[in-house]
PAVOKE-915424 format. One line per 4 residues: number of its first residue (from 1); their letters; for each residue x, y, z of N, C-alpha, C, O. Coordinates in steps of 0.1 Angstrom, whole numbers. Atoms other than C-alpha are relative to their C-alpha. Layout:
residues N
NUM> A> X:Y:Z:X:Y:Z:X:Y:Z:X:Y:Z  ...
END
This chain:
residues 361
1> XXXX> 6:-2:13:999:1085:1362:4:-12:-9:14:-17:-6  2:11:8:994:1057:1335:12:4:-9:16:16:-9  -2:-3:9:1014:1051:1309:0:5:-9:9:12:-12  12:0:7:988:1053:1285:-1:18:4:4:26:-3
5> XXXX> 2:-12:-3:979:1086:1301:9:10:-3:4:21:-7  -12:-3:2:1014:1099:1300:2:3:-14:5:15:-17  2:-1:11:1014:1091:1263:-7:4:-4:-6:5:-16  5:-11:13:990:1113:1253:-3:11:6:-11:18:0
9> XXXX> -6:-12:-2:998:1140:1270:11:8:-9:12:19:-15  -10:-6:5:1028:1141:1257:-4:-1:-18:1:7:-25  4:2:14:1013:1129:1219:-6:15:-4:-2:24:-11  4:-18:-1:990:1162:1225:4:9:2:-4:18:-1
13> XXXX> -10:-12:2:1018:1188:1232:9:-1:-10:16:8:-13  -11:-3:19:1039:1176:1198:-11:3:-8:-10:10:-18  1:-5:15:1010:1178:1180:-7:17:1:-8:23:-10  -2:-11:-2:1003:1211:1193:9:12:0:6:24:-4
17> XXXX> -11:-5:6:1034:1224:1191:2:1:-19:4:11:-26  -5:1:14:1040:1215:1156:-9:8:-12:-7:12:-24  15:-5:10:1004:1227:1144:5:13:-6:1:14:-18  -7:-14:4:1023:1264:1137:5:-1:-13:6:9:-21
21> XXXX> -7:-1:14:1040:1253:1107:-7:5:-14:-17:0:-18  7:-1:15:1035:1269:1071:-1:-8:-7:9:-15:-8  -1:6:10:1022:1254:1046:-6:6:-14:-16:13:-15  -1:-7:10:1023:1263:1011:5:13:-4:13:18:4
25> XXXX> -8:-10:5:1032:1295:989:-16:4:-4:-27:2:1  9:-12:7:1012:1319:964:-8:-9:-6:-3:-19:-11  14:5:3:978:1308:954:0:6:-15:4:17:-19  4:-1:14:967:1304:917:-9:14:-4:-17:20:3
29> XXXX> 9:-10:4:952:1330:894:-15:-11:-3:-16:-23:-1  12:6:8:918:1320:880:4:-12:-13:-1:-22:-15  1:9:15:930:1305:847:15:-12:1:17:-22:-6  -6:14:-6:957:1285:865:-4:-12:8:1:-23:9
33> XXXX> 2:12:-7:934:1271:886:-8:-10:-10:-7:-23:-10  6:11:9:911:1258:857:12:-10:-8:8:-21:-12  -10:8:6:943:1244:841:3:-15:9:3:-27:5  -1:12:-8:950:1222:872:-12:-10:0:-11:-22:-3
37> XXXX> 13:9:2:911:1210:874:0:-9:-9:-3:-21:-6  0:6:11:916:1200:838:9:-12:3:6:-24:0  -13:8:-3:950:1186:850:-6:-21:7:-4:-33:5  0:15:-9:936:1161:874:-15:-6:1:-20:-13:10
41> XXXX> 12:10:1:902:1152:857:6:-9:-11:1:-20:-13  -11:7:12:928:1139:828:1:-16:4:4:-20:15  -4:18:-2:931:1099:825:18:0:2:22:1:-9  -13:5:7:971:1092:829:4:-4:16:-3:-5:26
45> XXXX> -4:3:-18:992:1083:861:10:14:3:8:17:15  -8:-15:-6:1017:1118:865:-10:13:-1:-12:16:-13  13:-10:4:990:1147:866:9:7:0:7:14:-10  -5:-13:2:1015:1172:871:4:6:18:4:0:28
49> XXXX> -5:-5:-13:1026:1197:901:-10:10:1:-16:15:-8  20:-7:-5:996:1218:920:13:6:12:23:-1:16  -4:-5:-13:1007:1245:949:-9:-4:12:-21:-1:14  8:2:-12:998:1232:980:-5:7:11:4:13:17
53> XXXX> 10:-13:-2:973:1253:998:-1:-4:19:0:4:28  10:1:-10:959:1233:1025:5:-16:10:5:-26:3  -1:15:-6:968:1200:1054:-11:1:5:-14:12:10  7:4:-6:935:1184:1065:0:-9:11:-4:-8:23
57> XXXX> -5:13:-17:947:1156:1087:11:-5:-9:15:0:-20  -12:4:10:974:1135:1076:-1:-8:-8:9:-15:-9  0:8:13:964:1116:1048:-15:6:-9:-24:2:-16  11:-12:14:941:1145:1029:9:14:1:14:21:10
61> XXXX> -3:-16:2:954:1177:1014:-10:8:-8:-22:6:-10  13:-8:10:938:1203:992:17:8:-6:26:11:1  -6:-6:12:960:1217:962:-8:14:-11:-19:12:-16  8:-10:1:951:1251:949:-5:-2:-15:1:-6:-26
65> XXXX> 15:-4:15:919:1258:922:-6:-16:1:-10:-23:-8  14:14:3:900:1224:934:-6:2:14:0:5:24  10:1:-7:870:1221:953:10:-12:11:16:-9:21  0:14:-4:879:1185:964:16:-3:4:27:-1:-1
69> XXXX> -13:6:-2:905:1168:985:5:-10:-5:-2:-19:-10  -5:10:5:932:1149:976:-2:-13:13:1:-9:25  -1:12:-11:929:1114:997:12:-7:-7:16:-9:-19  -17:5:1:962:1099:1002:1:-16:-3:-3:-22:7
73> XXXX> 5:17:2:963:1059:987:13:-6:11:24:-3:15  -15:11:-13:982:1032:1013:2:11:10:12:12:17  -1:-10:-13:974:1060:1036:-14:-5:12:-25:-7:8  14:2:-7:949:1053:1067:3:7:11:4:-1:21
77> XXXX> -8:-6:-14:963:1079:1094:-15:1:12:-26:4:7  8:-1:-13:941:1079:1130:-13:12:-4:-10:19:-14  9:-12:0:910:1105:1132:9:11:6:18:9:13  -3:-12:-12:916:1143:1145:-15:4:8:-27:6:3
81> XXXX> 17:-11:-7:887:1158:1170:-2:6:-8:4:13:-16  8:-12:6:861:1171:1158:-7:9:8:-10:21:4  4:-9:-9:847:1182:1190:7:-3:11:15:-13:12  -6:-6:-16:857:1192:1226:-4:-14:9:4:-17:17
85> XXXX> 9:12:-9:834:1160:1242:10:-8:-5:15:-14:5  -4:12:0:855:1135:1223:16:1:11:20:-7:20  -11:1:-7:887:1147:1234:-1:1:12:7:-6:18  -7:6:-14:883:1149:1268:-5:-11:4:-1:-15:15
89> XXXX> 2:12:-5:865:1117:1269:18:-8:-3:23:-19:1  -14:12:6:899:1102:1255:12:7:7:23:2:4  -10:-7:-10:920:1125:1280:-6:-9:13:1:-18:17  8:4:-15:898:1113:1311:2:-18:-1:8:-21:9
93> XXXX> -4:14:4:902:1072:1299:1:-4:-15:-9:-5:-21  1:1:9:912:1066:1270:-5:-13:-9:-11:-12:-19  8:12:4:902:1028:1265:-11:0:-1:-16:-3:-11  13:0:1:869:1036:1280:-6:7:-15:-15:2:-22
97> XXXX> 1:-9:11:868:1060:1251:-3:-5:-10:-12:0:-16  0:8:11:872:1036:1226:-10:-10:-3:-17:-13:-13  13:14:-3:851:1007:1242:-12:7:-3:-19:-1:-9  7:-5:4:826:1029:1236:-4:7:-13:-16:10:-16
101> XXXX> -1:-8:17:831:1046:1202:-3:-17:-6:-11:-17:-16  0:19:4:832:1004:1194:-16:-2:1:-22:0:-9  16:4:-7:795:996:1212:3:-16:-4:11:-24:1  4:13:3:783:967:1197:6:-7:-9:5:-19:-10
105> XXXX> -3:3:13:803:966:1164:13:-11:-5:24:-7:-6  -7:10:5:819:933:1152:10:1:-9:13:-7:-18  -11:-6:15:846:952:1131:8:12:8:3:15:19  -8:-7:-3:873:976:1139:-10:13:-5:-16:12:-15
109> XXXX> 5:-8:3:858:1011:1142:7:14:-3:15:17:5  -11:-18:2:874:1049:1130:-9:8:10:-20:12:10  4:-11:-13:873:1071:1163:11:12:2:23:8:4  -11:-11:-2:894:1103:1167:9:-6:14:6:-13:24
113> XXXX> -8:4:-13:924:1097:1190:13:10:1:16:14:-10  -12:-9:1:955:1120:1196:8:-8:-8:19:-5:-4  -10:2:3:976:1099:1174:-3:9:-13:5:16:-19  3:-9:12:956:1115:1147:-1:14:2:-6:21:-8
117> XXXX> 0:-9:8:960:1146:1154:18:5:2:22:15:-2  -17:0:4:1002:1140:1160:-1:-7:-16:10:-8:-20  -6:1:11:999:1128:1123:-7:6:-6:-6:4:-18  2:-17:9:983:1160:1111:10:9:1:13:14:-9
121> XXXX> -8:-2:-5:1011:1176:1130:16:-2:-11:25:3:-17  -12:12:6:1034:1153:1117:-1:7:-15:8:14:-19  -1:-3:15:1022:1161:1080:5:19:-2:11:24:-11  -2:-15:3:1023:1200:1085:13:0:2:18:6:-8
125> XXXX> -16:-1:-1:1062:1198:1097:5:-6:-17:14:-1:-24  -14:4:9:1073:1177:1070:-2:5:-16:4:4:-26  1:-8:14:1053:1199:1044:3:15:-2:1:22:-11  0:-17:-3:1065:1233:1060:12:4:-12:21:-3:-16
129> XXXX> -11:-5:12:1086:1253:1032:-2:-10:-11:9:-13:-17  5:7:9:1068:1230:1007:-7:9:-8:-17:12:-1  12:-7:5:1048:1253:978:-4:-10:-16:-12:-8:-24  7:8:10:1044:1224:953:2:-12:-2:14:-16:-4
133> XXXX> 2:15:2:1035:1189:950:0:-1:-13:-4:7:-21  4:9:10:1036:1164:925:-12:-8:3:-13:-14:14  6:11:-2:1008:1144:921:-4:-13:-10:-8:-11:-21  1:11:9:1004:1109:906:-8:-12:9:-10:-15:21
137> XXXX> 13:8:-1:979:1082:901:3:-14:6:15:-16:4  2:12:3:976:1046:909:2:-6:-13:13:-12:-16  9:1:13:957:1039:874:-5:12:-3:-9:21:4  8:-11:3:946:1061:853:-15:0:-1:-23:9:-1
141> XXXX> 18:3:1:913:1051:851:-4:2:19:-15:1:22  8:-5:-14:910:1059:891:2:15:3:12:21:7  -2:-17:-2:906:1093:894:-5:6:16:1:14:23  9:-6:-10:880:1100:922:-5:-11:12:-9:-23:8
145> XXXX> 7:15:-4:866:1079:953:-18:4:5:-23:14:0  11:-1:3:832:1077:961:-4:16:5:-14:22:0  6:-13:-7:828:1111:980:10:15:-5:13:26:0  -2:-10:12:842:1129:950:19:4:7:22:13:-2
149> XXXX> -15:-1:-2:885:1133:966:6:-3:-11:-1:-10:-18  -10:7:10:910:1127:942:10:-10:6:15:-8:17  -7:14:-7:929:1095:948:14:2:-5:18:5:-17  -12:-6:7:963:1102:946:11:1:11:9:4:23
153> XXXX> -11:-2:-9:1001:1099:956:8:14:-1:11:18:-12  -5:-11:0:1017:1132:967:18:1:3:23:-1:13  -14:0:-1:1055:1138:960:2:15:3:-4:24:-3  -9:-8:5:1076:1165:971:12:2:3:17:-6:11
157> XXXX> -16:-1:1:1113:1179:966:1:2:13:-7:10:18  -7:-2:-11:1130:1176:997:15:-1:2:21:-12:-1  -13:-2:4:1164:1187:999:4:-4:-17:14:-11:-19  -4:6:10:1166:1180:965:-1:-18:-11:4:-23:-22
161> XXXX> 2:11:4:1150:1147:964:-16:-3:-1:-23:-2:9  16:1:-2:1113:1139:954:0:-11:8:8:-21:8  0:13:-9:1101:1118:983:-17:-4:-4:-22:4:-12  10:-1:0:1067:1105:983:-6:-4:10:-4:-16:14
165> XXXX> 4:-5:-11:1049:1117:1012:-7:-14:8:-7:-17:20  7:8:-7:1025:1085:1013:4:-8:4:-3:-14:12  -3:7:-5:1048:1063:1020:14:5:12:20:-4:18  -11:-7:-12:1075:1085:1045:-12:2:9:-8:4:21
169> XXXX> 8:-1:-13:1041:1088:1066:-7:-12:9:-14:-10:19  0:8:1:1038:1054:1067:16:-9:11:19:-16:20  -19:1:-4:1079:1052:1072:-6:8:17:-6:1:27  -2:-7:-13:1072:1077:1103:-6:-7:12:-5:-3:23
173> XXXX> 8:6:-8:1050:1050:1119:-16:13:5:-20:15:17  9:-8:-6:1021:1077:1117:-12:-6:-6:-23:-4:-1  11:5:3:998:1056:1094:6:-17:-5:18:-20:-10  -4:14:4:996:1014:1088:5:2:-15:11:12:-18
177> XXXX> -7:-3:15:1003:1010:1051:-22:-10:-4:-28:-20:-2  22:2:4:958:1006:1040:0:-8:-13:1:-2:-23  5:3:13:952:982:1014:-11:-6:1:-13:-16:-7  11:2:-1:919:978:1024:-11:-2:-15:-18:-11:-19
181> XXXX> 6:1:18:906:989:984:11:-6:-7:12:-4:-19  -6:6:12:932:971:971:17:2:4:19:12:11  -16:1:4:974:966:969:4:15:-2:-4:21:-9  -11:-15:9:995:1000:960:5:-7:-15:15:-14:-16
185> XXXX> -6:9:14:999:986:920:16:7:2:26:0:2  -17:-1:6:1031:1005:917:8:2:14:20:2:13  -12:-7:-12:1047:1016:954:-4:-14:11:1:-12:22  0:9:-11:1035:980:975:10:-7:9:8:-10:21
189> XXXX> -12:3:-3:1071:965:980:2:15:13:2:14:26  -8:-10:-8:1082:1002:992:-11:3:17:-8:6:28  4:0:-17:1051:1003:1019:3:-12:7:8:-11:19  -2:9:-14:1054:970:1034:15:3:3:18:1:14
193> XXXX> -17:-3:-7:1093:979:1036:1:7:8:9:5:17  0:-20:-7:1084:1017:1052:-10:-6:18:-7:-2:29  7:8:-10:1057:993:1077:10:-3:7:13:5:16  -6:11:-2:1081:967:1084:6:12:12:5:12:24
197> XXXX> -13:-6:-8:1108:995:1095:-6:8:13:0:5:24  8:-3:-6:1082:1014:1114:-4:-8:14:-3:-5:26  2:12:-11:1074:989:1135:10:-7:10:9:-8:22  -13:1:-8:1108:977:1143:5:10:8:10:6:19
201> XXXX> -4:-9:-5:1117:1008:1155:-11:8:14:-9:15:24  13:-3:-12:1082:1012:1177:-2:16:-3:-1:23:7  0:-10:9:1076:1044:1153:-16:4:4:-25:-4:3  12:-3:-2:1044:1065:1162:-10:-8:5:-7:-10:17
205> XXXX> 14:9:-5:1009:1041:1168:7:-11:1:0:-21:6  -7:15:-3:1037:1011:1169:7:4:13:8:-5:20  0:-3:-14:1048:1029:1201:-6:-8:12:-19:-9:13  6:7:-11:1044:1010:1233:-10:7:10:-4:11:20
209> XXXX> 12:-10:-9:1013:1029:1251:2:14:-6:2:23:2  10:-8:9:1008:1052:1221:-16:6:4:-22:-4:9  14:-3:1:972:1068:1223:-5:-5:-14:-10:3:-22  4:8:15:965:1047:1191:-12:-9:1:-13:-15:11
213> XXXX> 1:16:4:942:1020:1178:8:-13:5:17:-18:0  -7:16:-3:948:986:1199:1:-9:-7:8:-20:-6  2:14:8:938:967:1175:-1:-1:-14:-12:-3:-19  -7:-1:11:956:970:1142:1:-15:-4:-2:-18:-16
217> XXXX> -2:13:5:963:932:1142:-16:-6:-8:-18:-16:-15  15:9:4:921:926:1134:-2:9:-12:-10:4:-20  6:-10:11:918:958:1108:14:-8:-13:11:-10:-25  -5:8:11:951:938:1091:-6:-8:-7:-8:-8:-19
221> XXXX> 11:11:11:928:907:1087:-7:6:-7:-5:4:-19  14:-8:8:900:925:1074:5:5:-13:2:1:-25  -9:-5:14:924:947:1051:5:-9:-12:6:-6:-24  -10:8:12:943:917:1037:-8:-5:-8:-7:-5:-20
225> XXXX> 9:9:8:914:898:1030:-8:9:-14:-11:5:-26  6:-10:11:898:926:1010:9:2:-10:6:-1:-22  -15:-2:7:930:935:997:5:-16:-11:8:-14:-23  -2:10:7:936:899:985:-12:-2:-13:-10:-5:-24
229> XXXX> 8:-1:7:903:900:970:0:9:-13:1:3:-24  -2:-13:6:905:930:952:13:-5:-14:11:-5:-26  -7:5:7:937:916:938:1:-12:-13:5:-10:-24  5:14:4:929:881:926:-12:5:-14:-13:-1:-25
233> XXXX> 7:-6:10:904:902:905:6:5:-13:4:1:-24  -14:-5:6:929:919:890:7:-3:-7:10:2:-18  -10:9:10:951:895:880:-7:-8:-7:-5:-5:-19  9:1:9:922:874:866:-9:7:-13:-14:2:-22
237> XXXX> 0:-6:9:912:903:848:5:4:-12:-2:9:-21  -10:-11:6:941:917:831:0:-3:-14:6:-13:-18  -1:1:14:938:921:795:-15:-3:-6:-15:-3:-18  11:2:-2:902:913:797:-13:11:2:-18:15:13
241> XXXX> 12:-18:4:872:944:784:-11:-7:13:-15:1:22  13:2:-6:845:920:803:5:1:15:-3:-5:22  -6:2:-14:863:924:838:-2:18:4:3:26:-3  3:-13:3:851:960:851:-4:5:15:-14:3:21
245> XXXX> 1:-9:-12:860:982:884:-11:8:0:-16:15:-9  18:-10:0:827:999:893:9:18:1:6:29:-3  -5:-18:-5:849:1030:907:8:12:-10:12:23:-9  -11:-4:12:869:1032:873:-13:12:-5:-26:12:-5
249> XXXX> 7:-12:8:859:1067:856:-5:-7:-8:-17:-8:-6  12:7:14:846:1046:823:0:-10:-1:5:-16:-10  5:12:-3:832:1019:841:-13:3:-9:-13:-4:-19  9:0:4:800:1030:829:2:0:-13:-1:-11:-17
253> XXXX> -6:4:18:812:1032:788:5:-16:3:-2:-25:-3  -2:16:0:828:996:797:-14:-9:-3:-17:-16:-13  15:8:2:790:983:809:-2:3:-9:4:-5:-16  9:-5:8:773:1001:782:4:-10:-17:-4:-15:-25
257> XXXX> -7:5:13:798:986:751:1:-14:5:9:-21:-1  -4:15:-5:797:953:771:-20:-7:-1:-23:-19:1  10:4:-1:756:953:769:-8:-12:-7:-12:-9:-18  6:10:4:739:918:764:13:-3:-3:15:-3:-15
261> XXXX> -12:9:-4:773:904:771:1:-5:14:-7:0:21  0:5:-14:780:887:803:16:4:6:26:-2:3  -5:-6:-6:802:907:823:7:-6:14:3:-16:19  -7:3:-17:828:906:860:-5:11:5:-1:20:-3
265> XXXX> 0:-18:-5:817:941:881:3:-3:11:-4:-10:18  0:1:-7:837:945:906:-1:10:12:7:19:8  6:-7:-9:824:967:941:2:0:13:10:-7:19  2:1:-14:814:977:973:-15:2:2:-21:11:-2
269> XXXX> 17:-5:-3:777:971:986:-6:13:7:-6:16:19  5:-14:-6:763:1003:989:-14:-2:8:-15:-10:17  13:0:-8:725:1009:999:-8:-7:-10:-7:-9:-23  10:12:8:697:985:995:-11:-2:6:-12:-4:18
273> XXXX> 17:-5:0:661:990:991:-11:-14:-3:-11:-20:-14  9:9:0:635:963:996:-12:3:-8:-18:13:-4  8:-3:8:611:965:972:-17:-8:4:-22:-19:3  14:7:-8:576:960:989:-10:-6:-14:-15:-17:-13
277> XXXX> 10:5:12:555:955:955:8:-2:-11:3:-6:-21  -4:4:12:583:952:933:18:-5:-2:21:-15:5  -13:7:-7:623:945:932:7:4:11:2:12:19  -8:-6:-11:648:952:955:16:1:-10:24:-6:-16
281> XXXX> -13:-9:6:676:975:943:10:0:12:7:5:23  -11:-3:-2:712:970:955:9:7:-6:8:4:-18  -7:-7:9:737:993:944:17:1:10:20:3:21  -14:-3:3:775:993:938:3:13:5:-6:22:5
285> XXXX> -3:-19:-6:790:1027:954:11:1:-10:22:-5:-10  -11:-7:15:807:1042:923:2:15:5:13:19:9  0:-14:-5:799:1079:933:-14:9:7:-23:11:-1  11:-2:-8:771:1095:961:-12:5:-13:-9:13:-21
289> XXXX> 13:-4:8:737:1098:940:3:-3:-15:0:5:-24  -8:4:14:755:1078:911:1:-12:1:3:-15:-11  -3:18:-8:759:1041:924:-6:-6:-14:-13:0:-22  7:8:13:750:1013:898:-5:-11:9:0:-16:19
293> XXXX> 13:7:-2:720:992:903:4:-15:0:13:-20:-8  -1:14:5:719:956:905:-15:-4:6:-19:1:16  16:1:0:681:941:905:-2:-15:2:2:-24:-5  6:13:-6:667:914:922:-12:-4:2:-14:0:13
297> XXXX> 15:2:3:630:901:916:-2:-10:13:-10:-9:22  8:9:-10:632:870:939:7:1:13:18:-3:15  -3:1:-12:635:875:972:12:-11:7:22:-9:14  -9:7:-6:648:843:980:16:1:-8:24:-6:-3
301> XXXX> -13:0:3:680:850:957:6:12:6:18:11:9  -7:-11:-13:688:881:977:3:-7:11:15:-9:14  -6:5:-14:686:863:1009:13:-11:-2:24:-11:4  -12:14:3:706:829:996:16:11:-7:28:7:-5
305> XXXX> -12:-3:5:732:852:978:8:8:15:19:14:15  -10:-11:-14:744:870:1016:-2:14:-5:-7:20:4  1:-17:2:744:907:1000:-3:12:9:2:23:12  5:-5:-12:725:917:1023:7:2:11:4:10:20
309> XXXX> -8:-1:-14:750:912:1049:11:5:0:18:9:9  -15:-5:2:778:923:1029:-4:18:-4:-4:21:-15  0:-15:3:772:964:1031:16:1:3:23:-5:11  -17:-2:-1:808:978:1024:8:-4:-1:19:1:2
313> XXXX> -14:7:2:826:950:1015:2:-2:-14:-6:2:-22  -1:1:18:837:941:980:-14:-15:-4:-21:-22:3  7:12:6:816:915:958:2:3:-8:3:15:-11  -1:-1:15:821:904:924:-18:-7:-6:-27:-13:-2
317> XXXX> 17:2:8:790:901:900:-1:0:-12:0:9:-21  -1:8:13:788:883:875:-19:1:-9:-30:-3:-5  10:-4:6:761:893:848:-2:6:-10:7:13:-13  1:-10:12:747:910:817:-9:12:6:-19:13:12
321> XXXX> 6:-15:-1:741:946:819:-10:4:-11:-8:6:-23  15:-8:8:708:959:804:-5:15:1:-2:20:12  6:-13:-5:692:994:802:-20:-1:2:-31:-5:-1  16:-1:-8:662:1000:820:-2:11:-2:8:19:-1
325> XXXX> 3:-8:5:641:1025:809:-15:6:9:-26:4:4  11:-7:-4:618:1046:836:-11:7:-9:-9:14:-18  11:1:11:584:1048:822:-6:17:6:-14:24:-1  9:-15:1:576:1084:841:11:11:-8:9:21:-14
329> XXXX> -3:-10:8:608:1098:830:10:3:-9:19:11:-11  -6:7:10:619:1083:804:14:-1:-4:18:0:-15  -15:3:-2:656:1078:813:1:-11:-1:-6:-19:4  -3:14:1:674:1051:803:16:-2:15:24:6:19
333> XXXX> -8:4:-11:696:1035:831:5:-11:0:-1:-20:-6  -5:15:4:720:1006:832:2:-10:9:12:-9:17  -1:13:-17:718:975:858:3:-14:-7:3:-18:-19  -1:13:1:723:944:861:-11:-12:10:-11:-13:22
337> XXXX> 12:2:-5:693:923:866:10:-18:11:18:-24:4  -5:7:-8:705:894:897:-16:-13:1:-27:-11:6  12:4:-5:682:859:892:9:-12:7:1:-19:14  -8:10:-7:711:832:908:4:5:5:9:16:1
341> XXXX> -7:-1:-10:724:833:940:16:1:-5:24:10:-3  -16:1:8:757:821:922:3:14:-9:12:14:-17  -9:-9:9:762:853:905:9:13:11:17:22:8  -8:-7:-9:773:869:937:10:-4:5:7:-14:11
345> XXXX> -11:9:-7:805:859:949:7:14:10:11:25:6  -3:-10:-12:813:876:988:20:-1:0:28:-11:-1  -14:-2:-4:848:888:993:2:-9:18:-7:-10:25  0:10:-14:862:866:1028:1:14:9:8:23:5
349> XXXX> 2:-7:-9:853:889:1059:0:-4:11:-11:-5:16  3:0:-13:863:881:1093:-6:1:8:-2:10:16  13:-2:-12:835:878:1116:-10:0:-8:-20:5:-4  14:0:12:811:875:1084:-3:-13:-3:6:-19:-8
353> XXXX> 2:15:15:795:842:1070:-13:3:-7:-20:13:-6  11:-1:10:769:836:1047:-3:-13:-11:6:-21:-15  4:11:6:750:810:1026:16:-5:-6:25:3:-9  -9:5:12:775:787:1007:-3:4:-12:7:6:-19
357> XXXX> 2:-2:12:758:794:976:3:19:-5:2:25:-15  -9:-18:8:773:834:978:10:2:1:16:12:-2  -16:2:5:806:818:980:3:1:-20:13:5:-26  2:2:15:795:813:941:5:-14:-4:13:-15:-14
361> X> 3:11:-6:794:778:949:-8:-5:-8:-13:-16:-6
END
C-alpha cells in the first residue's frame, strides 16, 4: 500500500472518529435572535458573543438567529465531499483524482479531499463544550462577502483563555494562512507565525503524504500577489474618501457623495456582457444581483484594457461615477462609464498577461 494511500485512510478514520463531538448549548429565543442579527449587521470591529449552533467545514460556522454563515478570514481549509463518486474517486487514486478535478485549468483548483474533511473534524473537537463565541471584524466597514456570509474572526474561552480559532486552525496545520482578498489588518504577524510553526512541525496538509493539495507553493504565488495588491491599495489609500472598496457596506454612499469626482474602485471582475447593439457591462462583485457596473462603449478599450481576461481577480478603476437612469424603469443606477484602456490597472497574476496598456501604462 502507498503512502499516499495509507494517509488517507488513516486522515478518514480521525475525521470520522472525531465527527461525534458536540457542538454548542441552548438555542436563542426569538427576540435574542433579532438582537444578534442587529448585532452583526452593526458597523464596528467586536460584534459581541452569539451561541454557537452549527460546524460547516472548518472555516464556516453558523451562530444562532442568522440565516447566513460565518466565513472564517486567513482561513482557506481543504473541501469536504459532497458526494459518494468524489470520495471514492480520491480513495481509488488520489492524484488521478485531482489531475482531473484540475482538467485544463491554468490556476490551482478547490476539489474535496480528506484533509478537508479531517479539518471539519478538527474544528468540531476543538469547539466541543464550546456554547459561545466571540465574534470580531477585520474593518468595520466589511461585514458580508459576496454570497451574503459574514466575514469574521471567531474567538473562544478555552480553559480560561480567549483563543482565536482562525488562527489555532491555521496553527494545527489544517488550513494555509489565505490572504488571497487581502492581508489579516489586525492578526497577520500572528498567522504567518501559526504557518511558519505549522510547517515546521509537518502539521496536517504540511504532512509528508497528507491527502492534501500538492500544490500550495503555486496558490501562494497567486495569493501573495493579490494579497500584495490588495494592500498597496490600502496603504495608498489611507485617509483618502476618493479611494473606495467595492465589498465595503457603504461603498455605494462613498460612489454616490463622490459623484462627478474622479474616483479609485477597488474589485473583483465579476460577469461581463457584450453588448451586441450597445455597451458592454462589466461588473465589480460587491453582492450576487448587486454588483456595480462599469460601461464600456468602445470595444477596442475593453479588449486593450485585458478585463476581459481578468474574471476574479482584483483591478483598480480609476474613474468618475455617474447615475444612469433606465428609460423603461426609471431607476437610477450608478457606474462608471470606462473610455481609456489606462483606467484599468490588472492586479499581477501568475500564468496571466495582458496588453501593456492595462498595466495602466
Amino acid at each position: 500500500m502507498s503512502l499516499t494511500r495509507r494517509a488517507l485512510i488513516v486522515m478518514l478514520a480521525l475525521a470520522t472518529a472525531a465527527s461525534c463531538a458536540p457542538v454548542g448549548g441552548k438555542r436563542y429565543s426569538r427576540k435574542q435572535a433579532q438582537k444578534s442579527l442587529q448585532k452583526l449587521e452593526a458597523p464596528g470591529l467586536v460584534v459581541g458573543e452569539f451561541n454557537l449552533t452549527k460546524i460547516v467545514d472548518g472555516d464556516t460556522i453558523r451562530v444562532d438567529g442568522l440565516d447566513s454563515s460565518l466565513r472564517l478570514l486567513g482561513d482557506d481549509t481543504e473541501e469536504t465531499f459532497k458526494n459518494e463518486a468524489d470520495r471514492r474517486a480520491a480513495e481509488a487514486s488520489f492524484e488521478q483524482y485531482l489531475k482531473e478535478k484540475k482538467g485544463s485549468s491554468n490556476r490551482p483548483v478547490k476539489a474535496a479531499t480528506p484533509m478537508g474533511e479531517v479539518a471539519k473534524a478538527f474544528a468540531k473537537k476543538w469547539f466541543a463544550g464550546v456554547d459561545r463565541v466571540r465574534i470580531e471584524r477585520d474593518h468595520p466597514a466589511e461585514i458580508r462577502d459576496r454570497y451574503n456570509r459574514y466575514l469574521a474572526y471567531v474567538f473562544a474561552n478555552k480553559n480560561g483563555t480567549w483563543l482565536n480559532y482562525n488562527v489555532e486552525v491555521v496553527r494545527a496545520g489544517m488550513s494555509p494562512y489565505f490572504d488571497k482578498y487581502g492581508r489579516s489588518r489586525r492578526f497577520h504577524a500572528e498567522f504567518v507565525a501559526a504557518q511558519a510553526e505549522a510547517r515546521a512541525a509537518k502539521r496536517g496538509i504540511w504532512a509528508p503524504g497528507a491527502p492534501a493539495y500538492p500544490d500550495y507553493d503555486l496558490r501562494f504565488a497567486w495569493w501573495t500577489a493579490r494579497g500584495d495588491f490588495v494592500q498597496k491599495f490600502r496603504d495608498e489609500g489611507e485617509g483618502k474618501p476618493g479611494y473606495i472598496d467595492i465589498t465595503h457596506w457603504d461603498a455605494l454612499e462613498q460612489l454616490e457623495a463622490n459623484v462627478g469626482k474622479e474616483v479609485k474602485v477597488l474589485g473583483t471582475v465579476g460577469d461581463i456582457r457584450i453588448g451586441e447593439r450597445g455597451p458592454t457591462r462589466v461588473t465589480l462583485s460587491r453582492r450576487l444581483f448587486a454588483d456595480f457596473p462599469l460601461i464600456f462603449f468602445d470595444r477596442d478599450v475593453l479588449g486593450t484594457s485585458g478585463i476581459s481576461e481578468w474574471k476574479g481577480e482584483f483591478v483598480i478603476v480609476t474613474g468618475v461615477p455617474t447615475f444612469y437612469e433606465n428609460k423603461y424603469t426609471k431607476k437610477k443606477q450608478l457606474q462608471i462609464q470606462i473610455d481609456r484602456a489606462s483606467q484599468i490597472t490588472l492586479s499581477p497574476v501568475p500564468g496571466l498577461s495582458a496588453p501593456t496598456a492595462a498595466a495602466g501604462k
